[in-house]
C-alpha positions in Angstrom: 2.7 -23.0 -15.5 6.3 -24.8 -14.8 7.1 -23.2 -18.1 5.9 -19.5 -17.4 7.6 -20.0 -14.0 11.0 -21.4 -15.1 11.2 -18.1 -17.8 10.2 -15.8 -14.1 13.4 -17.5 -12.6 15.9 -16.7 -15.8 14.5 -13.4 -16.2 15.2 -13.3 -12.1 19.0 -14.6 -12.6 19.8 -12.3 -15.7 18.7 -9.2 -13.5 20.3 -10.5 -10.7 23.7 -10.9 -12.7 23.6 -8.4 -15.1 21.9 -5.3 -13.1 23.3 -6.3 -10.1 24.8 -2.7 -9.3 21.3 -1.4 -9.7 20.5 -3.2 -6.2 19.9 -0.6 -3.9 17.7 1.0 -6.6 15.8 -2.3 -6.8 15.3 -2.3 -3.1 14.1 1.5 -3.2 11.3 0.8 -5.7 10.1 -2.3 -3.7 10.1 0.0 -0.3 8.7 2.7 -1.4 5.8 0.8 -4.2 4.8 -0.5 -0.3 1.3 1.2 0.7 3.2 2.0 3.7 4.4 5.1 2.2 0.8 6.3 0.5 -0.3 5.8 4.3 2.5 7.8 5.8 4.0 10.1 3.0 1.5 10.5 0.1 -1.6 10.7 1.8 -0.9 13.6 4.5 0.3 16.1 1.5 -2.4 15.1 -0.8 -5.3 15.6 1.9 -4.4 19.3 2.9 -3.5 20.1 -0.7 -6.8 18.0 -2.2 -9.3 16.7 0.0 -11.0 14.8 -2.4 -7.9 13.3 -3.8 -6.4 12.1 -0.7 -9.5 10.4 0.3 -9.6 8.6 -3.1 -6.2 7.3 -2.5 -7.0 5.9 0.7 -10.0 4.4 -0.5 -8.3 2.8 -3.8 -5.4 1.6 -1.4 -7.5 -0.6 1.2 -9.8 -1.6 -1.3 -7.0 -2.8 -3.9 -5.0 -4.5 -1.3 -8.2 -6.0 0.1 -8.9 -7.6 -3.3 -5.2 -8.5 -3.7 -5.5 -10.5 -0.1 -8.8 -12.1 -1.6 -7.3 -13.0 -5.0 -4.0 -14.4 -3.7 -6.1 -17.1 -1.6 -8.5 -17.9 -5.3 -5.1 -17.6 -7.1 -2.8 -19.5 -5.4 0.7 -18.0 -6.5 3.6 -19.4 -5.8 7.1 -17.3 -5.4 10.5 -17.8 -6.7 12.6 -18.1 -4.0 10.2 -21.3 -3.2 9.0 -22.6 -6.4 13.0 -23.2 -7.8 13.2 -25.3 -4.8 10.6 -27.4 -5.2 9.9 -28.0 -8.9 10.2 -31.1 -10.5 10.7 -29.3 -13.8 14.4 -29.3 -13.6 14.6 -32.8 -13.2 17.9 -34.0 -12.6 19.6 -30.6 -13.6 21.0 -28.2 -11.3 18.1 -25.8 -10.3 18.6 -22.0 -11.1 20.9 -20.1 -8.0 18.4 -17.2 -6.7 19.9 -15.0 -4.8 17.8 -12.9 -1.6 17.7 -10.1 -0.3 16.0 -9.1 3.3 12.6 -8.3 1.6 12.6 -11.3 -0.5 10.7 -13.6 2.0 6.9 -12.2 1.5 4.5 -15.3 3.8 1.3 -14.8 1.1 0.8 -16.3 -2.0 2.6 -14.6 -4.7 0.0 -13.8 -7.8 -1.0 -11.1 -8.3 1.8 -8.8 -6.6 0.6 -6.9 -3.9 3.2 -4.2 -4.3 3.2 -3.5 -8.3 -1.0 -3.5 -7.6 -0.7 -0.9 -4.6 1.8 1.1 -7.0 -0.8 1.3 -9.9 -3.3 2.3 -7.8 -1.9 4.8 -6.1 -0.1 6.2 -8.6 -3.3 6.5 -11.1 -4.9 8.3 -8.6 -2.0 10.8 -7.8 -1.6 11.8 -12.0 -5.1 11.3 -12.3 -5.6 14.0 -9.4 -2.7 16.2 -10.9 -4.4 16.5 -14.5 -7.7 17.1 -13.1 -6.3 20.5 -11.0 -4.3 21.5 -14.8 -7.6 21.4 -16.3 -9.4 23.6 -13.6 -6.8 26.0 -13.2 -7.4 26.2 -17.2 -4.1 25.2 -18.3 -3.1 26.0 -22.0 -3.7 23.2 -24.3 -0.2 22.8 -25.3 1.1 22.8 -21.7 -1.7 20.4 -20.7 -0.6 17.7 -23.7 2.9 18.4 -22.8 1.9 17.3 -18.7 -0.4 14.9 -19.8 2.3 12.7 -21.7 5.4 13.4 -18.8 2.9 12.0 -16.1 1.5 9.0 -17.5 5.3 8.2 -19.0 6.5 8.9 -15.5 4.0 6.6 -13.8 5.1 3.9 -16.6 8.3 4.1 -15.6 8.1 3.7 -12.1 5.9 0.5 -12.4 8.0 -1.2 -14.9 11.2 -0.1 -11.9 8.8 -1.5 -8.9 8.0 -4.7 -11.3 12.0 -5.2 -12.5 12.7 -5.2 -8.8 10.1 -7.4 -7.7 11.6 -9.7 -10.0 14.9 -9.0 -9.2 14.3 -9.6 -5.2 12.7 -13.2 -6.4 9.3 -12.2 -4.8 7.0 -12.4 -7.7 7.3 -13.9 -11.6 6.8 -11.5 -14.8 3.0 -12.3 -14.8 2.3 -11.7 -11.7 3.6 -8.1 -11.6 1.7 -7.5 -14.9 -1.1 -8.9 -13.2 -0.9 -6.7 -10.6 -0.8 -3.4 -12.8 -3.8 -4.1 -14.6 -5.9 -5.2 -11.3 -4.3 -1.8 -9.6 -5.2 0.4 -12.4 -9.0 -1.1 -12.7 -9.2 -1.0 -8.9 -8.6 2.9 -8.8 -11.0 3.9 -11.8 -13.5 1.8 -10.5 -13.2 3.2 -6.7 -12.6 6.9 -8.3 -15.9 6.9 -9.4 -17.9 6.3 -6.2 -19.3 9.2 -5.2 -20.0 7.6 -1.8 -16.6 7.9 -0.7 -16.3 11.4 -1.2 -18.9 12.3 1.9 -19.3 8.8 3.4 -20.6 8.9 6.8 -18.5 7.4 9.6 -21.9 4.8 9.7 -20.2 4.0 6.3 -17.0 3.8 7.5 -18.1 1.4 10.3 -20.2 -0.7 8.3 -17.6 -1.2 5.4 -14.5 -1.7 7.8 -16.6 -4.5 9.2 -17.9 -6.4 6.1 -14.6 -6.5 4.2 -13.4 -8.0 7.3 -15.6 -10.2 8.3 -15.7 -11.3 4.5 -12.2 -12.3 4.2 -12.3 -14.2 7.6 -15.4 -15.4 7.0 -14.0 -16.7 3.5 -10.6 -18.0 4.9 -13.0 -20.2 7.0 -15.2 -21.5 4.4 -12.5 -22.5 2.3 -10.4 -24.1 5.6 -13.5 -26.0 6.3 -13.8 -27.7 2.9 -10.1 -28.6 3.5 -8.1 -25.2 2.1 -5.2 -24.5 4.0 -5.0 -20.5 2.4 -1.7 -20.0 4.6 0.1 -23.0 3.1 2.8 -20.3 2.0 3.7 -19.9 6.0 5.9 -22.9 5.9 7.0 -22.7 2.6 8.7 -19.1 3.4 10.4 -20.7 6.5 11.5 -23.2 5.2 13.1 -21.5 1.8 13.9 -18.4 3.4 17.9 -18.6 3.6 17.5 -16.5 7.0 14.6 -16.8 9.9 14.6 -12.8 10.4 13.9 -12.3 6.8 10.6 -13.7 7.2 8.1 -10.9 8.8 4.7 -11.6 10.5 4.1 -8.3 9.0 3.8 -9.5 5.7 1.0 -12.2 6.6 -2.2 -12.2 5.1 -4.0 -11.1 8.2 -1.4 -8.8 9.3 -2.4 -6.9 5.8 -6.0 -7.0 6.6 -6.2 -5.9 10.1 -3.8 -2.9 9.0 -5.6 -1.8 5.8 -8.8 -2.1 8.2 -7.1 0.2 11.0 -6.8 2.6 8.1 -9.9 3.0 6.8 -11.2 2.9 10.3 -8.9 5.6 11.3 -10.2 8.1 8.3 -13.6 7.5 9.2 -12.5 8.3 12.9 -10.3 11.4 11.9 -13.4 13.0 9.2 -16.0 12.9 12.2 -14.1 13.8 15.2 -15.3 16.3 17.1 -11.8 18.3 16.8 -12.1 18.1 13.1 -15.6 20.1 13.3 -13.6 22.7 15.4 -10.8 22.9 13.2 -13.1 23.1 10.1 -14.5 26.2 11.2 -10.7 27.7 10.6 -10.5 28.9 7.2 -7.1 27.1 6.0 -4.4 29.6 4.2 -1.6 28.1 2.1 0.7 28.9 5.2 -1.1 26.4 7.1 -2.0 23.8 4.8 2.5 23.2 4.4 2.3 23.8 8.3 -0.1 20.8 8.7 1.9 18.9 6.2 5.2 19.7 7.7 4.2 18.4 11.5 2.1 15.3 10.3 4.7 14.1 8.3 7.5 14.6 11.4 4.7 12.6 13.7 4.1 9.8 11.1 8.0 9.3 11.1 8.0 9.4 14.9 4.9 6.7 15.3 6.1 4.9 12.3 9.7 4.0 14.9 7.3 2.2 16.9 7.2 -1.6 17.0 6.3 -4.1 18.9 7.2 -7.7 19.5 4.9 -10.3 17.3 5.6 -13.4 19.8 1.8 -12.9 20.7 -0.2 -13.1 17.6 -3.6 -11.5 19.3 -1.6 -8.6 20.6 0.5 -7.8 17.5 -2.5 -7.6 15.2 -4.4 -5.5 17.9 -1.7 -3.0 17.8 -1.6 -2.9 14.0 -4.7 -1.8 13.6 -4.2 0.2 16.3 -1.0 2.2 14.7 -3.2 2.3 11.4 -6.0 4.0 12.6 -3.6 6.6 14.5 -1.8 6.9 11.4 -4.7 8.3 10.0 -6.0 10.5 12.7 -2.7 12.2 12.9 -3.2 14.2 9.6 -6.7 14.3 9.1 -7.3 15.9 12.6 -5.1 15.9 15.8 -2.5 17.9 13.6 -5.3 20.9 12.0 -6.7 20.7 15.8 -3.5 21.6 17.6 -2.3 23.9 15.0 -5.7 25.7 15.5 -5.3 26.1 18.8 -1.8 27.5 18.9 -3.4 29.6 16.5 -6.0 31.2 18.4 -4.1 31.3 22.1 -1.7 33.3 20.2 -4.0 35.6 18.5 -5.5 36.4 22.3 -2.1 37.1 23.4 -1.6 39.6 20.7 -4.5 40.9 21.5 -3.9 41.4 25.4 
């Protein structure tokens, strides 16, 4: 493995001094491979355009980062910016200079990547989704082969950007980003095929919200128990992290899971709510699907400028899941609810 690893680290340096002006790219495709933005961008325009696809990409997202948080503990990855530190394998030799950038100091293990596994995901659902409306709108064969190759070619080349920069930030080695795409991509054709998701009942919702999480806590304390320390990676970001702000408590493992749990917790929430029925009855023009669309995406922006302080650990994950689960409510049905209602008190005072 020191020998896979020491190849992760010269790969890291050559893109680090010979792509160097591609930076700011770099740090785009990390940012935006984050499930952050499927939360708060991709998912509000796919629900009101597709139901069934937006649902899908929630459901791949929480599952595949769940199963990232579970194999990061089995896997036990290290990260660049640590590993070059603390190898023996350069012996005497000076050890490779790794530069870092503000996202470079990620607190979980490193294998597989979160972020090129989230990307995969995602992103198989959304051209998966796309291809699937071509073919029931009939689209001519030609057209369809044409679309077909641009949108898997596309999606290639955005993972192998997300992977080059994940590298190229020192947050993950070659193998684990490839690692990562496969696991994503397996994730979301697995998931995509359970019809359960499609009409789960919040019951469902409920009940799977609480087992994943009371299997990864109930796994981190098996394993701590028998003597496995799974956030050993806490003090190795601190104390290779060339700057203490760099390192987030956002980027925990539990941090993660609480979040992804406020998620799916907030779709079950959102699909049952009371308001939802109401606005359900309304039957949705094209006019309002981009109105819905338009206002969730300005209030996503709005909660997503909230933060809070993470001196108190109980609090700071309580709020996460908190902002999660609103994040998901939003869309699904406080936004078709009060657009609804404008609706109708202006269609009485036309009336009058």
């Amino acid at each position: 493995m020191d020998l896979l690893h020491s190849w992760g680290v010269e790969l890291a340096v050559h893109l680090q001094t010979k792509y160097d002006k591609y930076e700011g790219l770099f740090n785009l495709a990390s940012t935006v491979a984050d499930l952050h933005t499927a939360y708060f961008w991709f998912f509000p325009i796919w629900f009101h355009l597709r139901r069934d696809t937006g649902l899908r990409l929630i459901w791949v997202a929480v599952i595949g980062d769940w199963l990232n948080l579970i194999l990061k503990w089995v896997l036990f990855g290290e990260r660049p910016y640590w590993w070059v530190h603390e190898t023996r394998f350069y012996g005497a030799a000076p050890t490779p200079d790794l530069l870092q950038f503000p996202i470079t100091c990620e607190t979980g293990p490193g294998s597989p990547s979160g972020h090129a596994m989230g990307a995969a995901g995602v992103w198989y659902v959304m051209v998966t989704a796309t291809l699937t409306s071509a073919t029931e709108k009939r689209c001519p064969p030609l057209l369809y082969k044409f679309l077909q190759g641009g949108l898997w070619s596309l999606m290639g080349l955005i993972l192998v950007v997300v992977g080059m920069s994940r590298i190229y930030v020192a947050a993950h080695f070659p193998q684990q980003v490839i690692a990562g795409v496969i696991a994503g991509v397996l994730v979301a054709e697995v998931v995509s095929n359970k019809k359960c998701i499609y009409n789960a009942s919040m019951k469902r919702y409920f009940c799977t919200t609480l087992f994943l999480t009371y299997f990864a806590v109930g796994f981190y304390l098996i394993l701590k128990a028998l003597g496995v320390d799974l956030l050993w990676t806490m003090e190795k970001a601190q104390k290779w992290c060339i700057k203490p702000e760099w390192v987030h408590l956002d980027s925990t493992p539990f941090a993660s899971l609480l979040r992804n749990m406020g998620t799916l917790f907030g779709l079950g929430l959102g699909l049952h709510s009371p308001l939802r029925t109401e606005a359900k009855k309304k039957k949705t023009s094209p006019s309002f699907q981009m109105g819905c669309i338009t206002v969730s995406l300005i209030l996503l922006q709005l909660l997503d400028g909230w933060t809070f302080s993470s001196k108190n650990l109980v609090t700071f994950y309580f709020l996460s899941f908190g902002k999660s689960a609103v994040a998901l409510l939003i869309p699904t049905t406080l936004v078709p609810w009060a657009l609804c209602l404008i609706s109708k008190v202006k269609k009485e005072e036309k009336n009058l």
